[in-house]
N, C-alpha and C positions, 0 to 999 in steps of 0.2 A: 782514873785518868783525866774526869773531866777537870777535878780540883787540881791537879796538876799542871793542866795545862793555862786555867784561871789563875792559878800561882804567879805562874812562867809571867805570863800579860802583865800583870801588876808590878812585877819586878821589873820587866823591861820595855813598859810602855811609852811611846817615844810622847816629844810635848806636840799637842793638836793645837792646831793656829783656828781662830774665827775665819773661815773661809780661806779658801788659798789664795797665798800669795803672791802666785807668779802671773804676770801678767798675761802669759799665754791661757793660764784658766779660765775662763769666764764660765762665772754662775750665775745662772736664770735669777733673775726676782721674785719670779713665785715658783710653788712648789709643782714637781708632780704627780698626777692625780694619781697616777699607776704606783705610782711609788709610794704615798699614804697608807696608798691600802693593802700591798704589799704588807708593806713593815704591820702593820694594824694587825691583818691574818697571822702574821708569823709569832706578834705576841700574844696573842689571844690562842692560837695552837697552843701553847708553852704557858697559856695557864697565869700568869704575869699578873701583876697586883695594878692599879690604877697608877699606883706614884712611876712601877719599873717602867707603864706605856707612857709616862709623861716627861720621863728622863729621854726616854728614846727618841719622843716628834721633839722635845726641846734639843738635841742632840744633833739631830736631822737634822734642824732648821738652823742651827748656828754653824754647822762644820758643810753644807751644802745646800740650801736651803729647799732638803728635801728633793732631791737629783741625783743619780746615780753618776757621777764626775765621774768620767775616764782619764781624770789629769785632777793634781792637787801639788802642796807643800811636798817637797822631796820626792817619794814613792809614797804617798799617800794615793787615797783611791776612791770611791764608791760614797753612797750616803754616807756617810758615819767619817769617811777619810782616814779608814784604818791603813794601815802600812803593812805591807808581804813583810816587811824586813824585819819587823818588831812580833811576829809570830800568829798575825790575825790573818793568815791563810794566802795559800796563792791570788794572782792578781785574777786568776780569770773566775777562784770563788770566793772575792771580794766585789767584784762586779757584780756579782748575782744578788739580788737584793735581800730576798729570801735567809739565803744564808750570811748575808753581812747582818742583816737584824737578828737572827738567831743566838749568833755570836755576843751579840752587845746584849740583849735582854739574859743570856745564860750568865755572861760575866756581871752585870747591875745585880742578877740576884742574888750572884753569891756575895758579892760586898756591899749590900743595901742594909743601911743601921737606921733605925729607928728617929733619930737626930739628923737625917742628911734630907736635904728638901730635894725635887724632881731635882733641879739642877746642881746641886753637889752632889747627888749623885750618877747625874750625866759627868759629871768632871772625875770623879772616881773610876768612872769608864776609861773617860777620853782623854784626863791628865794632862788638861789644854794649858796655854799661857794667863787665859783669861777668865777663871770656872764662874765670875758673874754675871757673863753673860747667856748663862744657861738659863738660869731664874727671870733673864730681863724677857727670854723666850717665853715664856709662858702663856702670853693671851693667844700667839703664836699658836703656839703647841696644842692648845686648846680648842682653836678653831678648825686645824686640820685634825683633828680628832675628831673633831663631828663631821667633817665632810667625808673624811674616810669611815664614820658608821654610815652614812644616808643610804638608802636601798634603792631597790626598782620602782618605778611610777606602779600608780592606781589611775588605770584611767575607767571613768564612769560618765555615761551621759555627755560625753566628751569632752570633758573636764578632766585635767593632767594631775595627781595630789601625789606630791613627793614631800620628802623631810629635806629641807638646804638649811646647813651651820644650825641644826641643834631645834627649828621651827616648822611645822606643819603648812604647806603653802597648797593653793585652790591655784590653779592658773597662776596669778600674779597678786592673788587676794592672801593673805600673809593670815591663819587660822590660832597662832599661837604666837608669845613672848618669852617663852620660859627658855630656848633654846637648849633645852633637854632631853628634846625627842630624836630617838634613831631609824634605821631602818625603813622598812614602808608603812606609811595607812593601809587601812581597810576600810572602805566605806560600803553602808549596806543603810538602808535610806534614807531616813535624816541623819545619821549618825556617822560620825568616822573618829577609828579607834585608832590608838598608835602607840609606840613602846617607847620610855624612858632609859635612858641610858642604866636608870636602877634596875631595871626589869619588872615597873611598874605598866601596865592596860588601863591609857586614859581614854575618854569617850568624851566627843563633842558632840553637844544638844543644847540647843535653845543658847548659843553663844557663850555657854560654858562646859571648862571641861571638869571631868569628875575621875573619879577611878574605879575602875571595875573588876579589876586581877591583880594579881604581885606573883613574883619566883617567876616571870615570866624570861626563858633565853633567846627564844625568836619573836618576830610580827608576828601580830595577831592575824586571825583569817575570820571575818564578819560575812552571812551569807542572812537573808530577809527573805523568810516564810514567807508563805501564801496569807497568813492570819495578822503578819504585820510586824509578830515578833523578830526579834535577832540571835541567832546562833552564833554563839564566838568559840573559835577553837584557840588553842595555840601549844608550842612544847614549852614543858616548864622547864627549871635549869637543871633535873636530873634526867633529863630528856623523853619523862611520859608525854604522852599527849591529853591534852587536858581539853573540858568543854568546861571555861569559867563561865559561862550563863546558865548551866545549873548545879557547877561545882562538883562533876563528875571525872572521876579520870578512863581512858583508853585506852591505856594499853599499861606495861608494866617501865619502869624504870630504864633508861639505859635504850631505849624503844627508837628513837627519831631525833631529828636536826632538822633545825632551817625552819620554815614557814610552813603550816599543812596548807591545802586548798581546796574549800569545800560548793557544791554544787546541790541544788534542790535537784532531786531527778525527776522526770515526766509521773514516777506514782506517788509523789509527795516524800519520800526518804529524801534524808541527806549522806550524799559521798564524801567524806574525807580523803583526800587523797595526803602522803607524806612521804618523805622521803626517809628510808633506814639502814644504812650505810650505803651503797650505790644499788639497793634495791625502791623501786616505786610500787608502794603499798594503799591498797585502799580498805578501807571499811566500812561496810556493807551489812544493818540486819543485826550488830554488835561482833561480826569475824572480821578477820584481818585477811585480805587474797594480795599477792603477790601480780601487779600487771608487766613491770617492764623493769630489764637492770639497764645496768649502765649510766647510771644517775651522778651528776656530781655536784648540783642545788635543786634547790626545792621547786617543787611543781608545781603549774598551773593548768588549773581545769576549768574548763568554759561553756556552758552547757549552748550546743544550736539551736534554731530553730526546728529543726527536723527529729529533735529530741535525743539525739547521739552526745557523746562528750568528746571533746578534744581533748587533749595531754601535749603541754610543752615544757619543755626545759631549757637550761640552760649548759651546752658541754661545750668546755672549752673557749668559753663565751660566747660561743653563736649561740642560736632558739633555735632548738630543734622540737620538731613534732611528730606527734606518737604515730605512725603508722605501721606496716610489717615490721615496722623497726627503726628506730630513731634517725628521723631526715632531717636534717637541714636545712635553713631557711634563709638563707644568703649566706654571705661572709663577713657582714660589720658585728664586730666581738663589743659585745655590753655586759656589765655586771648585774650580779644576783638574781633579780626575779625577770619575768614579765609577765605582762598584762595583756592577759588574751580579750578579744571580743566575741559576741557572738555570730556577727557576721565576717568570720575568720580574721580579721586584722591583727598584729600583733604590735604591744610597741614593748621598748626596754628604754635603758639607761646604758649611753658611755660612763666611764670613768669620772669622764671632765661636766658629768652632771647634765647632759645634754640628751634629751627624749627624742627617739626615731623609731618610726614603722619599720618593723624586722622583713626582710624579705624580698 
């Protein structure tokens, strides 16, 4: 049914204009942040090759730039400015972002040849009047690609270490050039590690960086023994959990998602914590115990003074924290991790890149 219905689209896809035309529409000049990452999650669920995600922010950026328009060309509609009329779905699930980027990544992959660059094959999608200006998208497309990877702050010593457009930043101290890095640091004492969009674990020391791991699909988690060394965890892309600092794996295959979070406990062990499907797993001793469901990103544990652990997360984008049972910890909704302290503090990330105290 689905190639049938990808049939139907390509037969009767109407012509998409470079932004709408009418002057009742008005499109923002920059994108939004909700909306990147949106579309980012929905092809990265679906598994999408790098050129199908660059057809899509090229796509985004020229037909809305990256906004969910409730007004377009004709019955156009939503990021993308597909049409109810031409068979890309009701208007109210062309609104929905999720499912308007489903649709474009499912259709790009059944017609993506080999010969089409991101933007001919955004235009094989969108069957625009103008398909070069897909390709002229492209540093575009690029750029919100990396801001829709960047994860939740590292805060240390009270110093803020996020990834912004592709680089490792200190505060306002800029740690990298290569604009290649995603997700979050981990720093653990002199050293802070980060993930490559390849799934490469680099390590800054002595103002260079180097590489420590590969096959890596989430942030790395860096914790600093009593003796001085550094433990790195992280899931590899068949989703073991892996300890690259002595090249050991934990668990079996198919195991975890997202970032682990490890803690030295008061006897000198280290806790793992991670996350395995909406269960919150730790290990302990070399067993796996089961502490908390309802999980929907990855964990963070933060050992106190009083030698107790905390447990937060993130559902529904607020932080919540582990007590009889997952509480809440205000109402402003941020993405992917946070960063706990030890004297309870927590901070996260909005969307729009912006670090605040939860709570």
């Amino acid at each position: 049914m689905l190639r049938l219905a990808l049939a139907f689209l390509l037969l009767t896809a109407g012509t998409a204009r470079a932004l709408p035309l009418t002057a009742s529409c008005r499109v923002p000049s920059s994108h939004d942040a909700e909306v990147i990452r949106t579309v980012l999650e929905t092809g990265l669920s679906l598994d999408v090759g790098d050129k199908v995600l660059l057809a899509g922010f090229e796509a985004g950026w020229v037909e809305s730039h990256m906004n969910n328009l409730d007004c377009g060309d004709g019955d156009s509609l939503g990021v993308f400015q597909q049409r109810p009329s031409m068979g890309w779905g009701t208007p109210s699930q062309i609104m929905d972002v999720a499912y308007a980027a489903r649709r474009f990544f499912e259709y790009a992959a059944e017609v993506d040849r080999p010969d089409l660059t991101p933007g001919l094959l955004a235009d094989a999608v969108q069957r625009s009047c103008c398909p070069e200006r897909y390709d002229r998208a492209l540093p575009r497309a690029e750029s919100m690609l990396r801001q829709a990877r960047q994860g939740g702050p590292e805060v240390v010593g009270g110093v803020t270490y996020v990834v912004e457009d592709g680089d490792v930043w200190a505060d306002r101290w800029r740690l990298s050039t290569s604009r290649d890095f995603v997700g979050r640091p981990s720093v653990a004492g002199r050293f802070v590690f980060a993930r490559t969009v390849r799934g490469v674990v680099m390590a800054l020391a002595d103002g260079a960086w180097r590489p420590v791991a590969s096959g890596v699909a989430g942030d790395p988690e860096a914790v600093l023994r009593p003796d001085g060394t550094v433990d790195l965890y992280a899931v590899l892309a068949d989703g073991s959990v892996a300890k690259p600092s002595d090249r050991s794996v934990m668990s079996p295959p198919g195991f975890a998602a997202g970032k682990p979070s490890a803690v030295v406990r008061p006897d000198g062990f280290v806790a793992v914590y991670v996350r395995s499907g909406s269960m919150l797993l730790v290990s302990e001793s070399g067993a796996w115990h089961e502490v908390a469901q309802n999980m929907e990103s990855s964990p963070e544990a933060v050992l106190r003074p009083d030698g107790t652990i905390d447990l937060h997360t993130l559902i529904g984008g607020r932080v919540h924290r582990l007590g009889k049972g997952w509480e809440p910890l205000g109402d402003n909704r941020f993405i992917d991790t946070v960063s706990a302290q030890p004297d309870g503090r927590v901070y996260a990330r909005k969307a729009d890149g912006t670090v605040l105290k939860a709570g």
